[in-house]
Structures are given as C-alpha cells and as structure tokens.
C-alpha positions, -999 to +999 in steps of 0.1 A: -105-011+043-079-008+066-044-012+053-013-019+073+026-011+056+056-023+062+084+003+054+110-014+038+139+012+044+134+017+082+112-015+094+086+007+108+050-003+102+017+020+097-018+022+092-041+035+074-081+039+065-109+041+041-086+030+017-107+009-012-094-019-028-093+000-061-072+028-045-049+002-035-042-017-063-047+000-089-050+038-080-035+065-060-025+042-033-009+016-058+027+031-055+046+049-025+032+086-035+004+079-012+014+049+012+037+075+023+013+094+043+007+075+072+041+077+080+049+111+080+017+124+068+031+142+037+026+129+000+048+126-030+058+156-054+043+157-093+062+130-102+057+093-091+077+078-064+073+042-077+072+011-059+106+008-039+094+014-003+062+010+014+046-028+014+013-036+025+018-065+049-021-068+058-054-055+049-088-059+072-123-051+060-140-016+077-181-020+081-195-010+053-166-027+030-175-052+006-164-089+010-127-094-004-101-120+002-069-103+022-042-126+002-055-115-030-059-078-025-020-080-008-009-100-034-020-074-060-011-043-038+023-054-042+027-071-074+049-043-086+069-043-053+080-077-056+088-073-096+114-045-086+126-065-056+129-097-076+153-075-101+174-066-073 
C-alpha cells in the first residue's frame, strides 16, 4: 500500500511503500517510530516515539494489495492520533 503523511509539526507531507495494512495499524508503522522514515529517512531510538506527529492523510492500493477501504484503514491508522489530539 502506498501511504501518504501529513507532518503535523512542520506541514510537510511524505510518502511511503509496501507498507501493509497491518503494519499500519497495528504494527511497526502504527506510531511515529517508523512514519518517521520517509521524512528524513532515520527511525526512532529503543523507545517508542508515540503518536504526536506524523498522520496518514491518504492510503492507495499497490498491485498485488488486497482490496481495502481507504477511510477505514486512515481512520484506524490514526485512531490513537486523534485520542491524543482530542486531549489537547
């Protein structure tokens, strides 16, 4: 799948690929340790960087992806996101 992010502390947006909907949403690409990467290509240390930053704003299938529905997987790639920005 191709994923598209929307960083929330500079406005920039970035792109990444062959990311699964299980990566997103509930695995390594579920918090901003690894949605950090297409941004300045470096991920996070041993500890988790939580889910402050990086949004995804769109998601797109990639040949070979199974059929999904975009608001869905976006609405659970950032259900965390919107609890902590909800709180603030």
């Amino acid at each position: 799948m191709i994923v598209r992010y929307l960083d929330l502390e500079t406005g920039r947006k970035a792109e990444d690929r062959g990311i699964s909907e299980f990566s997103l949403t509930e695995g390594n690409w579920s918090c901003d340790c690894n949605r950090r990467i297409p941004f300045d290509g470096l991920s996070g240390s041993d500890t988790c960087d939580g889910c402050h930053r990086f949004l995804v704003y769109d998601v797109e299938a990639e040949d070979g992806d199974e059929p999904f529905d975009a608001i869905d997987v976006i609405r659970e790639a950032n259900s965390e996101y919107y609890t902590r920005l909800r709180a603030t």
